[in-house]
Backbone bond lengths (Angstrom), bond angles and torsions (degrees), N, CA, C in turn:
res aa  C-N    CA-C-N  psi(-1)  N-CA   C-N-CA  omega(-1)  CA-C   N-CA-C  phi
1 X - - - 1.467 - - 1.520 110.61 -
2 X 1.170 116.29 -44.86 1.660 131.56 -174.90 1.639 88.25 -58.17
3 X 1.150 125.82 -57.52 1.392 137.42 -142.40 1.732 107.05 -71.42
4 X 1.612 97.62 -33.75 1.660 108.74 -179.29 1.388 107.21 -85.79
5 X 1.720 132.72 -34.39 1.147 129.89 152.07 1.010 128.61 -21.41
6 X 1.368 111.82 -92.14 1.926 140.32 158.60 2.141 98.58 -29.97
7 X 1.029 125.67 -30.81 1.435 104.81 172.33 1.703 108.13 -87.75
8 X 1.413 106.47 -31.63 1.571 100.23 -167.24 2.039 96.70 -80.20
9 X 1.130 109.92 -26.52 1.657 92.47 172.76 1.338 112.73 -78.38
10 X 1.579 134.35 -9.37 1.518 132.57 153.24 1.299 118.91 -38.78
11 X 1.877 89.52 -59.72 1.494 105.01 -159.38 1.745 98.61 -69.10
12 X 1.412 139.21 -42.00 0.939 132.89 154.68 1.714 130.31 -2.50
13 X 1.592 64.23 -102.83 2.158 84.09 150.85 1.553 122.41 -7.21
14 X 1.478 98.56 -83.41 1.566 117.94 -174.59 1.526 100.80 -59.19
15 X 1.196 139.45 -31.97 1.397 138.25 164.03 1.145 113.44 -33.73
16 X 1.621 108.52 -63.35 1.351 124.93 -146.49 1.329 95.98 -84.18
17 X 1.529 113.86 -46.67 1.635 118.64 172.56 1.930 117.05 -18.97
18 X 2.225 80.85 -64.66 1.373 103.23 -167.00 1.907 110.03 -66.61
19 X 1.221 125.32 -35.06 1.463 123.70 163.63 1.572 113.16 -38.90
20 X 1.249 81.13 -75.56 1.393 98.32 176.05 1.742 136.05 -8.39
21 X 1.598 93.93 -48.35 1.362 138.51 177.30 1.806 119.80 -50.82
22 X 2.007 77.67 -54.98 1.329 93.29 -159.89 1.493 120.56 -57.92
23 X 1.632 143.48 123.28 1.602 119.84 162.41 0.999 151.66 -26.13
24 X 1.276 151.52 103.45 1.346 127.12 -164.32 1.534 118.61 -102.44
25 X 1.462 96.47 116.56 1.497 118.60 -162.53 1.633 129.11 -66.03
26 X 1.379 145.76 114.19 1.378 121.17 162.98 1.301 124.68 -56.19
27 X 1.578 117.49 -168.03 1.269 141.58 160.48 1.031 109.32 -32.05
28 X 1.129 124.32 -51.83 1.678 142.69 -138.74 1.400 108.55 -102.91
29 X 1.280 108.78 -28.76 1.556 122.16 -177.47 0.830 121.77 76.68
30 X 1.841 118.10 43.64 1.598 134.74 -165.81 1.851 85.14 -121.59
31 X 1.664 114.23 115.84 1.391 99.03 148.21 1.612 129.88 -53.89
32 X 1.543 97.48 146.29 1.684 109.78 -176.75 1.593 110.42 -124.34
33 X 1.490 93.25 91.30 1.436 120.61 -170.41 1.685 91.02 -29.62
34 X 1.257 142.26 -179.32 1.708 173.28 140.77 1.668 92.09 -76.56
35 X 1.597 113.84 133.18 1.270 118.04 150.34 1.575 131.33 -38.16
36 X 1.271 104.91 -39.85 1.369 99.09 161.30 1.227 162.46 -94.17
37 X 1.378 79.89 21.47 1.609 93.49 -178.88 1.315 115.60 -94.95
38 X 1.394 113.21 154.35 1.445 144.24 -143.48 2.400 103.78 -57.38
39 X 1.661 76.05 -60.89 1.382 103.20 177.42 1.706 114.50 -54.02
40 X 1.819 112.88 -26.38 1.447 108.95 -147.20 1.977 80.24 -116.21
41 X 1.417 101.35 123.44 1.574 115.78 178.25 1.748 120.54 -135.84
42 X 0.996 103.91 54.13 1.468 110.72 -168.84 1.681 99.56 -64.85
43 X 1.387 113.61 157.30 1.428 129.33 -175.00 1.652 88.48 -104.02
44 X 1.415 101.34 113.51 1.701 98.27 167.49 1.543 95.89 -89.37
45 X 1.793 103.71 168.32 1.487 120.98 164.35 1.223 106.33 61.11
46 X 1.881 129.80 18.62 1.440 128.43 164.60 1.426 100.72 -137.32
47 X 1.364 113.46 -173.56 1.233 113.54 161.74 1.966 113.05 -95.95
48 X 1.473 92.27 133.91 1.016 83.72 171.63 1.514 129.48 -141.21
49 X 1.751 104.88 138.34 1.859 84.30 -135.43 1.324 138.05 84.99
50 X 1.263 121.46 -140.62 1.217 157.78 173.01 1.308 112.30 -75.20
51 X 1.655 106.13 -57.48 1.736 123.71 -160.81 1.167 104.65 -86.10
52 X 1.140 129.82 139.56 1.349 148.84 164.46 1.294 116.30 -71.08
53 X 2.033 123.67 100.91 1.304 106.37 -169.67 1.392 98.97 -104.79
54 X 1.402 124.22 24.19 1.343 109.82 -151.80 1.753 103.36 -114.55
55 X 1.198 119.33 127.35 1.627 111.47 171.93 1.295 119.23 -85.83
56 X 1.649 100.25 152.14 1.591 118.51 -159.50 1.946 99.01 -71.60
57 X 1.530 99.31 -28.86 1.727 107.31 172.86 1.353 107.69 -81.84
58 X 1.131 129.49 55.43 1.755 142.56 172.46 1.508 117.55 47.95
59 X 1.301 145.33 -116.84 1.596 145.45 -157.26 1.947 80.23 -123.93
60 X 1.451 77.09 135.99 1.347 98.27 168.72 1.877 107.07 -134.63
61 X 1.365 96.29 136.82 1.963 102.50 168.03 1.269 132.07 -15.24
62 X 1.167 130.76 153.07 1.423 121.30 161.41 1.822 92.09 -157.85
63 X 1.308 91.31 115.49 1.764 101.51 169.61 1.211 110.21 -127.70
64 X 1.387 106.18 143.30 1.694 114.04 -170.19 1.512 109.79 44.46
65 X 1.415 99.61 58.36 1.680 110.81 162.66 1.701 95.99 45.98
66 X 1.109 139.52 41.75 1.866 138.08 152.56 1.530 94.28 -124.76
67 X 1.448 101.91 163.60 1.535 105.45 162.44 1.341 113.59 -109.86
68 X 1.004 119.28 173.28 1.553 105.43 -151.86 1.878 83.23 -146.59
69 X 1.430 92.80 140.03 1.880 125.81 -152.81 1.813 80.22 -65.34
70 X 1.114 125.79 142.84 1.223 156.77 -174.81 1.882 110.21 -79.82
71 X 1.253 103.44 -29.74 1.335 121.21 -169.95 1.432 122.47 -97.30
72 X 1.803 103.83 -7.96 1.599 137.70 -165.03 1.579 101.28 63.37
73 X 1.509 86.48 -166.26 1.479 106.53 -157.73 1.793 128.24 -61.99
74 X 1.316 127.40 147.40 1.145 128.73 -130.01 1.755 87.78 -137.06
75 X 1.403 123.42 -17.93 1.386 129.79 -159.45 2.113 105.84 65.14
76 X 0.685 153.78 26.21 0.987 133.11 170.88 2.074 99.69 -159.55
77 X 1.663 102.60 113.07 1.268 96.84 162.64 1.391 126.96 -108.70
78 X 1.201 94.26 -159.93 1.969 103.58 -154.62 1.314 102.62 84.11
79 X 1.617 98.64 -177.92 1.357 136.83 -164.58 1.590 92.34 -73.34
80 X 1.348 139.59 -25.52 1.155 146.33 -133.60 1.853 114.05 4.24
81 X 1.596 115.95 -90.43 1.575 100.96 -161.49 1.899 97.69 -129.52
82 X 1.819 97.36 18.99 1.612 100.64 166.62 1.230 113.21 -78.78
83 X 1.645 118.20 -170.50 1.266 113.52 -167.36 2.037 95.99 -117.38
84 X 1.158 103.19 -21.63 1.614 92.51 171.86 1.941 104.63 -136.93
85 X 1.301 83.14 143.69 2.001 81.90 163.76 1.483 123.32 -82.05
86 X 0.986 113.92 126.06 1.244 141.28 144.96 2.222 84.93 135.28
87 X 1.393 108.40 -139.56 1.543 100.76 -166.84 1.801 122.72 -76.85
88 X 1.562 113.93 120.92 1.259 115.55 168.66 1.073 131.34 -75.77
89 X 1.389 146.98 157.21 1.570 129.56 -136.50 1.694 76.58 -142.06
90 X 1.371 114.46 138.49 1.536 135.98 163.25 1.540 124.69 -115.36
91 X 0.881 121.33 176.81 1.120 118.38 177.54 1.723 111.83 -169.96
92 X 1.609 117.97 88.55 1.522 159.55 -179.99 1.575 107.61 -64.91
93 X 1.396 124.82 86.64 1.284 124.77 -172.08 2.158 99.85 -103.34
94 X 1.773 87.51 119.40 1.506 77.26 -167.57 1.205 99.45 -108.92
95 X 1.262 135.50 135.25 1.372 129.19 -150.41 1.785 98.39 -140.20
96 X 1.298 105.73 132.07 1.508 95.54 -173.95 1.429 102.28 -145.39
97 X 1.483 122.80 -174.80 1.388 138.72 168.90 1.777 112.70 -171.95
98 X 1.476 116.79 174.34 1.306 131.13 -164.15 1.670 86.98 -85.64
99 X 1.835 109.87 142.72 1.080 119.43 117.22 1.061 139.13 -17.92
100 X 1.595 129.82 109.30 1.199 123.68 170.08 1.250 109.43 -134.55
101 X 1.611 101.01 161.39 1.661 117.45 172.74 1.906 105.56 -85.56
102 X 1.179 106.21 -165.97 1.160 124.09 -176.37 1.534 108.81 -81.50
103 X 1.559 94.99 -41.45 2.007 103.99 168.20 1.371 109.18 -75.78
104 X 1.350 124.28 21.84 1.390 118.65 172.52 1.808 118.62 75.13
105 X 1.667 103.24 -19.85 1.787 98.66 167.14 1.241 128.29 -58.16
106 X 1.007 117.93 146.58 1.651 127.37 175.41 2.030 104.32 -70.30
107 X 1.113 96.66 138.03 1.133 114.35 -160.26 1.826 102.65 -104.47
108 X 1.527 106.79 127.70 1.629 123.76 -148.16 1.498 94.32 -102.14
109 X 1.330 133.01 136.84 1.708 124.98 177.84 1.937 84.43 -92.38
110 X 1.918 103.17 134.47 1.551 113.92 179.89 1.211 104.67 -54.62
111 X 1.636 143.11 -20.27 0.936 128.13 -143.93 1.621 114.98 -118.56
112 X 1.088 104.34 -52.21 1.720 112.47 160.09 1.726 117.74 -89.47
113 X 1.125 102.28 -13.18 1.782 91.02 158.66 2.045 93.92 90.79
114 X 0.792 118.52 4.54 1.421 108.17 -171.68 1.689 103.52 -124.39
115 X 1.294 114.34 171.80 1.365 137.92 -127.16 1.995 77.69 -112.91
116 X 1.279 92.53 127.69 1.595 98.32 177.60 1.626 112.36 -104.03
117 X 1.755 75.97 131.09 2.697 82.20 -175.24 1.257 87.46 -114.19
118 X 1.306 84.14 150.17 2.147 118.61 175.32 1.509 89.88 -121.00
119 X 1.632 81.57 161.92 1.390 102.65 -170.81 1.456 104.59 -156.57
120 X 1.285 104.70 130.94 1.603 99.84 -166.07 2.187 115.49 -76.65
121 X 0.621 99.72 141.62 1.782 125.74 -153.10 1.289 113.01 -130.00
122 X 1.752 110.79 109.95 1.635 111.11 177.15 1.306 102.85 -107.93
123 X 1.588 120.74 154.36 1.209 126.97 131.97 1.520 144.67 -50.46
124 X 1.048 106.89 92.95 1.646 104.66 173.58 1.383 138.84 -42.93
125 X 1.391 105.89 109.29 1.946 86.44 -166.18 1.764 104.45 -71.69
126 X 1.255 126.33 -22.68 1.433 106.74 173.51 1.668 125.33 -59.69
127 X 0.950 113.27 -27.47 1.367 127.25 -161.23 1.288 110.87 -105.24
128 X 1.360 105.43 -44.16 1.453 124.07 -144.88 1.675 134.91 48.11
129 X 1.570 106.51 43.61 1.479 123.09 -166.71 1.373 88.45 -111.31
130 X 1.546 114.77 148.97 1.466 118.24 172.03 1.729 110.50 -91.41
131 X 1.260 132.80 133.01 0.931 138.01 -176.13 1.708 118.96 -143.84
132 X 1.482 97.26 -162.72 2.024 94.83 -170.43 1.638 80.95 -85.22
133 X 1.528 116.99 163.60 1.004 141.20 -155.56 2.232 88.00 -106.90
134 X 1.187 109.25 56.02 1.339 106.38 166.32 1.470 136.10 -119.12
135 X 1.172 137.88 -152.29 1.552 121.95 -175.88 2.110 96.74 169.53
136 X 1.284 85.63 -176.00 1.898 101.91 -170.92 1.290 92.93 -68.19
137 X 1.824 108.29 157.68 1.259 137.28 141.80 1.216 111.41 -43.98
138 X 1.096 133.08 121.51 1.711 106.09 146.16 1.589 119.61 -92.27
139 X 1.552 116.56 166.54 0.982 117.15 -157.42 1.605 115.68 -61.25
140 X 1.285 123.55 141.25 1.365 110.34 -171.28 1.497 133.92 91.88
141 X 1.677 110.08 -7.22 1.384 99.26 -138.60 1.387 76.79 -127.96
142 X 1.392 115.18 145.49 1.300 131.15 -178.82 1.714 122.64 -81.35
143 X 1.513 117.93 121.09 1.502 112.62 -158.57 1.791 118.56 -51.19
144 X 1.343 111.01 -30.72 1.648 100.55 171.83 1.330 110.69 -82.17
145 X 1.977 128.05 0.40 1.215 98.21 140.20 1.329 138.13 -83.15
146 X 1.379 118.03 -23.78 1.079 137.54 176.27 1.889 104.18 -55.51
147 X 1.199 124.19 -47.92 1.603 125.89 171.73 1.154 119.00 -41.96
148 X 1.689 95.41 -59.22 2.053 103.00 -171.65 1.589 97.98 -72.35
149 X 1.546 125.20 -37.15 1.174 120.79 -178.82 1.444 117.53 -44.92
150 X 1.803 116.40 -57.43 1.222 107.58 -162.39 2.183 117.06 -88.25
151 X 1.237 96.18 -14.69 1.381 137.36 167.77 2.071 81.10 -37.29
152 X 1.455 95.78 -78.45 1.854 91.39 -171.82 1.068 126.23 -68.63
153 X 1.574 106.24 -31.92 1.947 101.12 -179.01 1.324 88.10 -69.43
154 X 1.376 139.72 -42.23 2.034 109.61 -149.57 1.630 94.53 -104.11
155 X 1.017 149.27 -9.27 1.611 141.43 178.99 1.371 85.88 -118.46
156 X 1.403 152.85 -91.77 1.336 132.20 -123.40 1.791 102.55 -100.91
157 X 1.491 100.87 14.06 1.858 90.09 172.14 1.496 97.28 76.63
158 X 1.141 151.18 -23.74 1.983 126.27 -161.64 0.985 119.50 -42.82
159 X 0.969 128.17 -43.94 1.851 101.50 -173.86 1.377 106.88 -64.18
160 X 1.623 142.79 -19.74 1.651 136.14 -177.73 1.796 102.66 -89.80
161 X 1.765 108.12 20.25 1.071 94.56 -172.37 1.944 119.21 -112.50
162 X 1.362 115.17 149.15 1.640 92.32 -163.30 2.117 100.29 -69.27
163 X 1.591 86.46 -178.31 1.437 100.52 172.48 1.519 121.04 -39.19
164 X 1.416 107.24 -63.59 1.630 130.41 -171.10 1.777 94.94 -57.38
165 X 1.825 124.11 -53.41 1.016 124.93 -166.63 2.014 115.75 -65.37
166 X 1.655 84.92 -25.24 1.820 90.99 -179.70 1.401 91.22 -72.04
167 X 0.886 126.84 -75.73 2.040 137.21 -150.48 1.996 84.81 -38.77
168 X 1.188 104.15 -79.17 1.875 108.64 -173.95 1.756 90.55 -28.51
169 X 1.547 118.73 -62.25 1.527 106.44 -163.95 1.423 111.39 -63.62
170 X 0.486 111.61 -35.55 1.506 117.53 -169.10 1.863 113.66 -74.91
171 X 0.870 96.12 -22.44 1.571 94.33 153.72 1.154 138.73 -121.93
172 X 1.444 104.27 7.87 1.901 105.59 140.85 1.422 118.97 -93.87
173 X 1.203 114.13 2.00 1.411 128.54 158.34 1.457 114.90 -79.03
174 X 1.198 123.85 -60.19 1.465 115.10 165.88 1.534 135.90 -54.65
175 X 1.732 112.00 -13.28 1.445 114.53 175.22 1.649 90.37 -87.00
176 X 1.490 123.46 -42.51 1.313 114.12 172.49 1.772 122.10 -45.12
177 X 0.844 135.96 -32.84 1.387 145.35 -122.01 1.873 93.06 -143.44
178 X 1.347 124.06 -7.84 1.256 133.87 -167.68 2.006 102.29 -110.29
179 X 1.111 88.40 -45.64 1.335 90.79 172.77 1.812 137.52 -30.82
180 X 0.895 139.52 168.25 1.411 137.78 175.64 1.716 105.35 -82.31
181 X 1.350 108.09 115.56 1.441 97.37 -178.62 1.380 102.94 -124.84
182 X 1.934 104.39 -170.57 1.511 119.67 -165.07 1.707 108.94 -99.40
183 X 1.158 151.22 71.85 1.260 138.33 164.74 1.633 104.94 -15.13
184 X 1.324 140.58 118.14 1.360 132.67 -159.08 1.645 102.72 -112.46
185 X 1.604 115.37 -43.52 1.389 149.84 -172.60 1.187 138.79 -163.10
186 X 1.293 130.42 120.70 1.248 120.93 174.04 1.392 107.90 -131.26
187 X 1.329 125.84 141.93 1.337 133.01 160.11 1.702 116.80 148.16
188 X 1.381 135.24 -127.81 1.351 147.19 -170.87 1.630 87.19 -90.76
189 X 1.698 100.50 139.32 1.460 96.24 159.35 1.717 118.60 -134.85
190 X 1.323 127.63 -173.77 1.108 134.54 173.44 1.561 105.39 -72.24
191 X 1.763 131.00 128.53 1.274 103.23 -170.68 1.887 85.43 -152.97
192 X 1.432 143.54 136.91 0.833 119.69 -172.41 1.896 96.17 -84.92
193 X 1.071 153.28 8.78 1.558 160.33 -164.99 1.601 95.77 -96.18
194 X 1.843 129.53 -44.44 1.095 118.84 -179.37 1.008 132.29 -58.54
195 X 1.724 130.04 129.74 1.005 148.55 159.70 1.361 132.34 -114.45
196 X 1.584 130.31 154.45 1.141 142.32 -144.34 1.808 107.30 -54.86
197 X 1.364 112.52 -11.05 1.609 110.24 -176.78 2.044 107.02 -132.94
198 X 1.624 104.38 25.35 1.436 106.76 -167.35 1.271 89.17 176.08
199 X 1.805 94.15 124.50 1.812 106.66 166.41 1.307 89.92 -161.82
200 X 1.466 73.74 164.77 1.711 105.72 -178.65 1.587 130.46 -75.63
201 X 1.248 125.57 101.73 1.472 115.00 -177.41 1.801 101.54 -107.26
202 X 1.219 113.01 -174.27 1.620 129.70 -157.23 1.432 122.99 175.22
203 X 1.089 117.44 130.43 1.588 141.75 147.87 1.379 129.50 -81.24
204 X 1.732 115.29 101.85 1.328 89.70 -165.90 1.746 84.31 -130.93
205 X 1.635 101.41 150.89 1.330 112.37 -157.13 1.505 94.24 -140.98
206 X 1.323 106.71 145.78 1.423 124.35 -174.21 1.572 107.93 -112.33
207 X 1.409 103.38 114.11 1.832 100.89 169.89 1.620 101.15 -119.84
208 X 1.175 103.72 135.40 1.479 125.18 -177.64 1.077 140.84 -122.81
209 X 2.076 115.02 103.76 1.425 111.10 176.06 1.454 140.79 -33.75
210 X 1.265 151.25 62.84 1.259 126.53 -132.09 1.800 93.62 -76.47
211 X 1.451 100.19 -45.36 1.319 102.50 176.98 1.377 130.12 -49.81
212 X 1.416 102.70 -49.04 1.020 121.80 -163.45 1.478 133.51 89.40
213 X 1.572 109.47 -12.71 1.476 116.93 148.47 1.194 152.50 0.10
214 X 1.486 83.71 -70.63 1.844 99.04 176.62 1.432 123.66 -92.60
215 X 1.332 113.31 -28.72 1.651 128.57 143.17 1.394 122.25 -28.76
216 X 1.162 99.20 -42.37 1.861 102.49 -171.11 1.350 106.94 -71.06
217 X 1.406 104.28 -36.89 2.074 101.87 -165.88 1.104 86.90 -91.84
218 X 1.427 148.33 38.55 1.614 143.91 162.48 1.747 103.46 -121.85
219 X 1.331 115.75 93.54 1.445 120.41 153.82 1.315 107.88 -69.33
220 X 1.763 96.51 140.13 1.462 101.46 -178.31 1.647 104.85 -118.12
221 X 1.533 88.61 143.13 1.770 92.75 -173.09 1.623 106.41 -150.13
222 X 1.215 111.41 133.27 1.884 106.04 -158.37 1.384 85.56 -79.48
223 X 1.281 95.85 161.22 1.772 113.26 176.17 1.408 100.17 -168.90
224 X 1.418 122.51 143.96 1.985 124.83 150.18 1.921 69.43 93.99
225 X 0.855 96.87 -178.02 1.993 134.54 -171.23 2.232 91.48 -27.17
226 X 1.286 130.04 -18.94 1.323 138.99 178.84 1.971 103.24 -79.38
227 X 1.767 102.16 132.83 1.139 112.40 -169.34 1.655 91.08 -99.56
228 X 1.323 116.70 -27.03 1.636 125.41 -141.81 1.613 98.45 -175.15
229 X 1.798 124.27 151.99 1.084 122.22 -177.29 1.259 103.04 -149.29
230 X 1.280 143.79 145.10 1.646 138.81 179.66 1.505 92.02 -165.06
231 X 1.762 94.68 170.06 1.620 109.69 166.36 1.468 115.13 -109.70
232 X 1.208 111.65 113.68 1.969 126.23 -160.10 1.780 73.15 -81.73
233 X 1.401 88.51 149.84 1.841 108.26 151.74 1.758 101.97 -91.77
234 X 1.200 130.12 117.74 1.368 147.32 155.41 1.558 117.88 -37.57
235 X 1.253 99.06 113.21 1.448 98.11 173.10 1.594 108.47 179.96
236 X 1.692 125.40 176.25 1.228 122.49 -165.02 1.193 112.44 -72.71
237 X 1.227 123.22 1.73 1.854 124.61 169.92 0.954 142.80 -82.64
238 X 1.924 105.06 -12.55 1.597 124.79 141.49 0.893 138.77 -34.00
239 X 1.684 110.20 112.18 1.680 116.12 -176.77 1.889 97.10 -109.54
240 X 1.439 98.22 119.15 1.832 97.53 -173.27 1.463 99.28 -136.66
241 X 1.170 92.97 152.67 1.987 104.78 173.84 1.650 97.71 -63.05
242 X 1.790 74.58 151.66 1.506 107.03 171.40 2.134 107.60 46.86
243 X 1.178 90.46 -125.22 1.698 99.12 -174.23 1.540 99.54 -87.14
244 X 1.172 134.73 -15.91 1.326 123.04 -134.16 1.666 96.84 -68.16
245 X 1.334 120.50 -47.34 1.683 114.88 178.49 1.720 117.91 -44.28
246 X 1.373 117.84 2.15 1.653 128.53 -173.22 1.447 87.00 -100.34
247 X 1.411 116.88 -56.23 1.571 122.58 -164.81 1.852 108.92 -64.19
248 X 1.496 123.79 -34.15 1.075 141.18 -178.83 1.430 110.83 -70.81
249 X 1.479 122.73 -39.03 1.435 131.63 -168.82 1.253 90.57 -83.04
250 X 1.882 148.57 -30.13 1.280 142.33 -141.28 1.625 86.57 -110.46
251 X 1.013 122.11 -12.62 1.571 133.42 -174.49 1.511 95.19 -68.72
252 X 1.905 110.06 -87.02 1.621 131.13 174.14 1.431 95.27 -38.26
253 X 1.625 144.05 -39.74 1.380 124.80 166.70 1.212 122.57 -35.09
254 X 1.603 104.07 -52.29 1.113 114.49 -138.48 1.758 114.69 -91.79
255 X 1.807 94.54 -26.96 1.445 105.84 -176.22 1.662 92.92 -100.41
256 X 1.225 141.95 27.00 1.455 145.86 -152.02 1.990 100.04 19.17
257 X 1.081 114.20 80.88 1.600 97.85 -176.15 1.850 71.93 -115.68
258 X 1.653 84.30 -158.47 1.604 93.50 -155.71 1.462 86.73 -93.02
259 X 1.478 115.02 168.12 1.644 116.03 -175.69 1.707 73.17 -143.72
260 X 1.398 126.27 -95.79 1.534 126.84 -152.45 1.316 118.52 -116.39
261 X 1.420 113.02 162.26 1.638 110.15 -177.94 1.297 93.83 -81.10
262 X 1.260 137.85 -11.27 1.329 133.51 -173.12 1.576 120.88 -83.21
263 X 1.244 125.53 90.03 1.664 128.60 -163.46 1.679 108.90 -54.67
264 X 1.913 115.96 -21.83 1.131 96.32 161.80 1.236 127.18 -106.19
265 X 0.849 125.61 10.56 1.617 127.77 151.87 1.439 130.66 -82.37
266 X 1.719 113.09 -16.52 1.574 125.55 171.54 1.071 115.03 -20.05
267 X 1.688 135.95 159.93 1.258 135.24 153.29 1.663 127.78 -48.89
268 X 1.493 82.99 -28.17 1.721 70.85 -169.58 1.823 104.87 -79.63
269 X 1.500 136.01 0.67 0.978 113.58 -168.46 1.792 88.93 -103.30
270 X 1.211 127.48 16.61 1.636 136.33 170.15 1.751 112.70 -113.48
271 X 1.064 105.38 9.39 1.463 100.18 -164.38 1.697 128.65 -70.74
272 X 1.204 103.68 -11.66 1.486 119.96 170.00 1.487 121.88 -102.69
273 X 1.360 99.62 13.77 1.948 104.21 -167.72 1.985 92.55 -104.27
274 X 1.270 93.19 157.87 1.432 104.12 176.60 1.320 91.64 -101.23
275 X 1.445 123.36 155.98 1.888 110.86 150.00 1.200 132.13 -35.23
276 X 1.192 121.21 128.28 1.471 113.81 159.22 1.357 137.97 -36.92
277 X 1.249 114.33 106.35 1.577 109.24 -174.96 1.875 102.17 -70.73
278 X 1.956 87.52 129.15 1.258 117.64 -171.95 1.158 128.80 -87.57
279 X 1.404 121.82 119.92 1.444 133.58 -172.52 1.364 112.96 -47.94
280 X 1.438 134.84 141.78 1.085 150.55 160.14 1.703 121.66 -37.15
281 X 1.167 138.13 117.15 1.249 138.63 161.95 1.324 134.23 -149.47
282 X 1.018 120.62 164.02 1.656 130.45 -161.99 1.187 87.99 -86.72
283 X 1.525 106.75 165.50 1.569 119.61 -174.26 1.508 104.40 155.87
284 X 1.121 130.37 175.84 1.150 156.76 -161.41 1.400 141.84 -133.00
285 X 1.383 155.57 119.73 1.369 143.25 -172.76 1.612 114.20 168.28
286 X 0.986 117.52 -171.49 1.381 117.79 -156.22 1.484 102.87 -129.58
287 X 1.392 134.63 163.29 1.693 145.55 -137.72 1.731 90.54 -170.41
288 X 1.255 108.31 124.65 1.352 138.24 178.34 1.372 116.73 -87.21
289 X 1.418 115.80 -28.05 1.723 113.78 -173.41 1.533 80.77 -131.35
290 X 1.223 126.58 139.66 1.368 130.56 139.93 1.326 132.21 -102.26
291 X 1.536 117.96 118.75 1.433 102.05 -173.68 1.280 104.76 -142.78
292 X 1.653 131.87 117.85 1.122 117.77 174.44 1.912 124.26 -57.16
């Protein structure tokens, strides 16, 4: 009896050994070395490379070779289901225009008296939460490309689109994307994926049809990480992933559109506040690019 014990806690063992072993793979099917390994030496709090290790909320910790979440503890460490440790870089393209009627007027909410903005809004197929239509940096790549970039794969479909159909998109995308816009937020955000050695930060920027012009010759159709795509009317009844309902309310601040039927909660009595920087928490979800 002793003898079959003592082999099955071997065989155990050698299990756990052999797991142990195994790589653990992204999306992409790029192993993602462990912080501690010998080979893997990333420069936190600089750039390094390509990748951006540096957060927009200044120098953050690093004990026992991890960096450690800026916001404290989250209950769950490691890299968990981001694509690099320590801060991931986003890029939140908030894209809006006026209410209109059929006569082309801008359309007034009865209750607060102000002019109601939409903003176009995908469904997430991981989650299935509607949110801003954004996604990762990639390495190297500059955040207003990264905006107009992800702006087309998840609302206007581009990558399922032919040659002739990109060139046309792509330059009603660039008068979009050329425009004078709103810096909305930048820095650490609320993300349910963050964990105690990897979180999510973002830039999210508002460009706005006033006309509505260039909006019109843009059909929207979800494609890439988008389940579904529409234009929400904006207001306090928005339920959106992660922070994005903070980034949406600083929007209606910002363009005075309507935010609530509630006159003391309106934008204008918030109009000088940044979002609340968001507490740390455990959570769960899925990452489209992985990149250490």
């Amino acid at each position: 009896m002793a003898g079959r014990l003592l082999g099955k806690t071997f065989a155990t063992l050698s299990l756990s050994v052999a797991l142990a072993s195994v790589p653990v793979k992204s999306s992409g099917c790029l192993s993602i070395p462990a912080c501690s390994e010998s080979t893997f030496s990333p420069k936190f709090n600089e750039k390094d490379g390509h990748v951006e290790r540096k957060s927009q909320n200044g120098l953050y910790e690093i004990e026992n070779g991890r960096p450690r979440n800026p916001a404290g503890r989250t209950g769950l460490v490691g890299r968990g289901l981001l694509g690099r440790w320590g801060p991931n870089h986003a890029a939140d393209p908030i894209i809006t225009r006026w209410k209109k009627d059929r006569r082309g007027n801008k359309i007034t909410h009865p209750i607060s008296g102000k002019n109601i903005l939409q903003f176009v809004a995908i469904k997430r197929k991981d989650c299935g939460e509607w949110a801003i239509p954004g996604g990762m940096v990639d390495p190297g790549e500059k955040i207003s490309a990264a905006l107009k970039r992800e702006f087309g794969e998840e609302a206007l479909n581009s990558l399922q689109k032919s040659s002739a159909e990109k060139r046309e998109l792509e330059e009603q995308l660039h008068k979009l994307f050329s425009q004078e816009h709103l810096v909305i937020y930048k820095g650490y955000v609320d993300d349910p994926r963050n964990t105690d050695n990897a979180w999510m930060e973002t830039e999210a920027v508002n460009y706005h049809d006033e006309t509505g012009e260039i909006l019109d010759n843009l059909t929207l159709e979800a494609g890439d990480d988008a389940g579904k795509v529409k234009w929400v009317d904006i207001s306090d009844k928005l339920k959106l992933y992660a922070s994005h309902s903070q980034f949406i309310k600083r929007v209606a601040e910002k363009r005075d559109a309507h935010w609530s039927e509630n006159s003391e909660t309106d934008c204008g009595g918030h109009s000088s506040k940044s979002p609340r920087k968001p507490k740390a928490k455990r959570g769960a979800g899925t990452e489209k690019k992985a990149v250490i």
